[in-house]
C-alpha positions in Angstrom: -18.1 49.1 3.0 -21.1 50.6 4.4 -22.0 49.3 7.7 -26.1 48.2 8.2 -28.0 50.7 10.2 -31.2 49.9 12.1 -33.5 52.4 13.8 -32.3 51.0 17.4 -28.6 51.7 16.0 -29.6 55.6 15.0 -31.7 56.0 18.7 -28.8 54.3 20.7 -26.4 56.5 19.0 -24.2 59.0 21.2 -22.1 62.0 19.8 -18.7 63.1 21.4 -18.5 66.9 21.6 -15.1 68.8 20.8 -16.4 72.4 21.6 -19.4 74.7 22.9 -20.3 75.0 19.4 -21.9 72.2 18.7 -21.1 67.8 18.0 -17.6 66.6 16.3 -18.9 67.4 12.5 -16.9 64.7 11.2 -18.5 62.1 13.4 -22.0 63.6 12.7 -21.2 63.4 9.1 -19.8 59.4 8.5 -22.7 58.3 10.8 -25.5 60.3 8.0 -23.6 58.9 5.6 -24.1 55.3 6.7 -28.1 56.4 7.0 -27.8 57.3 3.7 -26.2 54.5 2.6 -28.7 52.2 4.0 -31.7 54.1 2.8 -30.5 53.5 -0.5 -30.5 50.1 0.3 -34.1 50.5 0.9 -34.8 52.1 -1.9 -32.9 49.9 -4.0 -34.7 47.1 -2.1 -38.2 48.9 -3.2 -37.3 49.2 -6.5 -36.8 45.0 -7.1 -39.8 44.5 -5.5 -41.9 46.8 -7.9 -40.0 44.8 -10.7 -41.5 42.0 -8.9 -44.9 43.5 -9.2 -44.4 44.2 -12.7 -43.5 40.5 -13.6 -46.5 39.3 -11.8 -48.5 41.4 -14.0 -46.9 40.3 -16.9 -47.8 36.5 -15.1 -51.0 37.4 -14.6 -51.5 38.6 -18.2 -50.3 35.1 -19.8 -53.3 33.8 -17.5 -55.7 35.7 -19.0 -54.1 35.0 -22.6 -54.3 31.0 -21.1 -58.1 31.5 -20.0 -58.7 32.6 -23.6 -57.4 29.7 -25.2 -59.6 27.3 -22.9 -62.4 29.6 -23.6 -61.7 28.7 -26.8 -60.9 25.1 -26.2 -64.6 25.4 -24.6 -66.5 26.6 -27.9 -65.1 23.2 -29.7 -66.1 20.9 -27.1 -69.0 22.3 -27.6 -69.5 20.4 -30.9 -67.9 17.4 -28.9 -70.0 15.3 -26.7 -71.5 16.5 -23.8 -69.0 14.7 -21.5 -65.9 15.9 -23.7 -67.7 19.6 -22.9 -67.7 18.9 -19.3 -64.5 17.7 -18.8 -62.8 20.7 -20.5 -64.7 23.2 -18.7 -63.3 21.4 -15.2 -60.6 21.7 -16.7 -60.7 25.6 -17.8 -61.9 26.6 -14.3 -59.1 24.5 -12.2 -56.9 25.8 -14.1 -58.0 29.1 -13.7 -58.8 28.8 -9.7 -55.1 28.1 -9.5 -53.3 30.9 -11.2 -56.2 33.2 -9.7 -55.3 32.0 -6.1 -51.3 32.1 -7.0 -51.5 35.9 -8.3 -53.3 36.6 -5.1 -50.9 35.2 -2.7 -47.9 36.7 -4.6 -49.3 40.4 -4.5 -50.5 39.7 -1.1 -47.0 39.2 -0.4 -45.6 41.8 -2.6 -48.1 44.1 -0.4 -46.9 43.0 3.0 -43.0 43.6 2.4 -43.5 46.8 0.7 -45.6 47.9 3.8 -42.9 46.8 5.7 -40.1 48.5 4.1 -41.9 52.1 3.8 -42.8 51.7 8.2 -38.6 51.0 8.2 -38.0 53.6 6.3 -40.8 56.5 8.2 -39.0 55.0 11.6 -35.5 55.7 10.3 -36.9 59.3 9.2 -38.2 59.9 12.9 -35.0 59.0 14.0 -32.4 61.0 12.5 -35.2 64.3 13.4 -34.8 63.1 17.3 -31.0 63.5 16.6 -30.7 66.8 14.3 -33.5 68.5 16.8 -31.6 69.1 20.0 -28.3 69.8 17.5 -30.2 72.6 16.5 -31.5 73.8 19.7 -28.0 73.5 21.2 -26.2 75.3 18.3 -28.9 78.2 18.7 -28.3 78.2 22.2 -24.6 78.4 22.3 -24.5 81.2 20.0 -27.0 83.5 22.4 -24.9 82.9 25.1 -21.6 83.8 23.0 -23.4 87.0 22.0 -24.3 87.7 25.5 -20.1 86.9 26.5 -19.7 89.2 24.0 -21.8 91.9 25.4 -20.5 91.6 28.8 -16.8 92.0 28.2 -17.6 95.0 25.8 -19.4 96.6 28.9 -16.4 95.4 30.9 -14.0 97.2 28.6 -16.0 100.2 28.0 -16.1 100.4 32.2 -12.2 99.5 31.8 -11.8 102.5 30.0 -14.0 105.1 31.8 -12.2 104.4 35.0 -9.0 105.1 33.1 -10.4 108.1 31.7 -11.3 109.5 35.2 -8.7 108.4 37.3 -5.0 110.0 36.0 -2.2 108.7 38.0 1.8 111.1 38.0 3.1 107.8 39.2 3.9 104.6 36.8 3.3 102.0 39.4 0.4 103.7 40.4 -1.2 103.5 36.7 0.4 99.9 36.4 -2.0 99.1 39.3 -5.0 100.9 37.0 -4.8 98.4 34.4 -4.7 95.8 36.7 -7.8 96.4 38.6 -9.3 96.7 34.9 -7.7 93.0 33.8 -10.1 92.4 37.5 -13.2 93.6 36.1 -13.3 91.8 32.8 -12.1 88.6 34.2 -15.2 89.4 37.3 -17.4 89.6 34.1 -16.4 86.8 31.9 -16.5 84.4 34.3 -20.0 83.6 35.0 -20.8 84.0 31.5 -18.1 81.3 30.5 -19.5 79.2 33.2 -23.1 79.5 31.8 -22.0 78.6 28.7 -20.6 75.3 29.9 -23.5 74.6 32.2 -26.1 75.0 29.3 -23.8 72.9 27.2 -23.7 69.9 29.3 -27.1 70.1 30.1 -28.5 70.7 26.3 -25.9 67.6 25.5 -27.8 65.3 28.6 -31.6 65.8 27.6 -33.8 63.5 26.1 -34.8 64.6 22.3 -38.3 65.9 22.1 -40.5 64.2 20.3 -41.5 67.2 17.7 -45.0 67.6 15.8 -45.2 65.6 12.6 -45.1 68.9 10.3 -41.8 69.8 11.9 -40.5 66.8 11.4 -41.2 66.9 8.5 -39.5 70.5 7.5 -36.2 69.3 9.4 -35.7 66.2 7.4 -36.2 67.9 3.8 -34.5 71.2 4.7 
């Protein structure tokens, strides 16, 4: 059963991370799927209350089919007495005032909690865009600085090798000792880019979400 999810629920909620690559995917996916479930609640929610609309029209119709019966009440008393006439028409217009002032309060509510509903749902939007945004960033992030790893320990090897190349040893140990001095260099290399790596994680992880122009907002939740 899904579990109800309020926009202090999505802002207040905090991803654990299992790699440089990015949030625990299956984490990230049961906690959209309860913001899906609960936006369907909305919309199920929005959908009663236009059925609600639609049967006050279908009130306010039977009013009007009501005020043309009293009109018509009204024409005979006509050919009543004048106090017969009188007293229907009070009649006809109290009548009237009543379901006029009704319909007006029950579309004015109707009006309020749909208003109400659609802010929800636009704050719920904003939301999950605060918490896909910095996802992004940090996946597009982590992937430069893999390519730049990358780069390095090719250079690394490609030095590796040129030393090799140059330097030709009669004497086993001695060539052993090549390759070592190598192994050196690449690990020399690597290691500041694997720390860099796990700097800009934690420190993408640890920053506050952006609050992003409406447009792109808007491109990131429909994408």
């Amino acid at each position: 059963m899904a579990v109800a999810i309020s926009p202090m629920d999505i802002h207040l909620k905090e991803f654990s991370t299992v790699s440089t690559e990015g949030y625990d995917k299956e984490e990230v996916d049961s906690f959209l799927d309860g913001v899906a479930d609960e936006l369907e609640k909305l919309a199920n929610k929005n959908k009663e209350l236009e059925d609600a609309v639609a049967s006050m029209d279908r009130k306010v119709s039977q009013f009007d089919e009501m005020q043309k019966t009293l009109q018509t009440a009204l024409m005979n008393a006509q050919r009543s007495a004048g106090n017969i006439l009188q007293e229907a028409r009070s009649q006809a217009a109290a009548i009237i005032k009543r379901a006029q002032d009704r319909s007006d309060r029950i579309l004015e509510d109707l009006e309020r909690e749909k208003t109400h509903i659609l802010s929800s749902f636009s704050a719920i939007r904003d939301q999950i865009v605060q918490q896909i945004s910095p996802m992004r960033g940090l996946l597009v992030k982590s992937q430069s600085l893999l390519i730049e790893y990358e780069e390095y320990t090719t250079k690394a090897d490609l030095a590796a090798a040129a030393d090799s190349a140059g330097v030709e040893k009669e004497v086993l140990p001695e060539g052993a000792q090549a390759d070592e001095d190598s192994d050196v260099v690449v690990e020399e290399v690597a290691a500041p880019v694997e720390e860099e790596v796990a700097v800009e994680v934690e420190e993408t992880a640890e920053e506050e979400p952006a609050e992003e122009p409406a447009a792109e907002r808007e491109k990131y939740v429909w994408e």
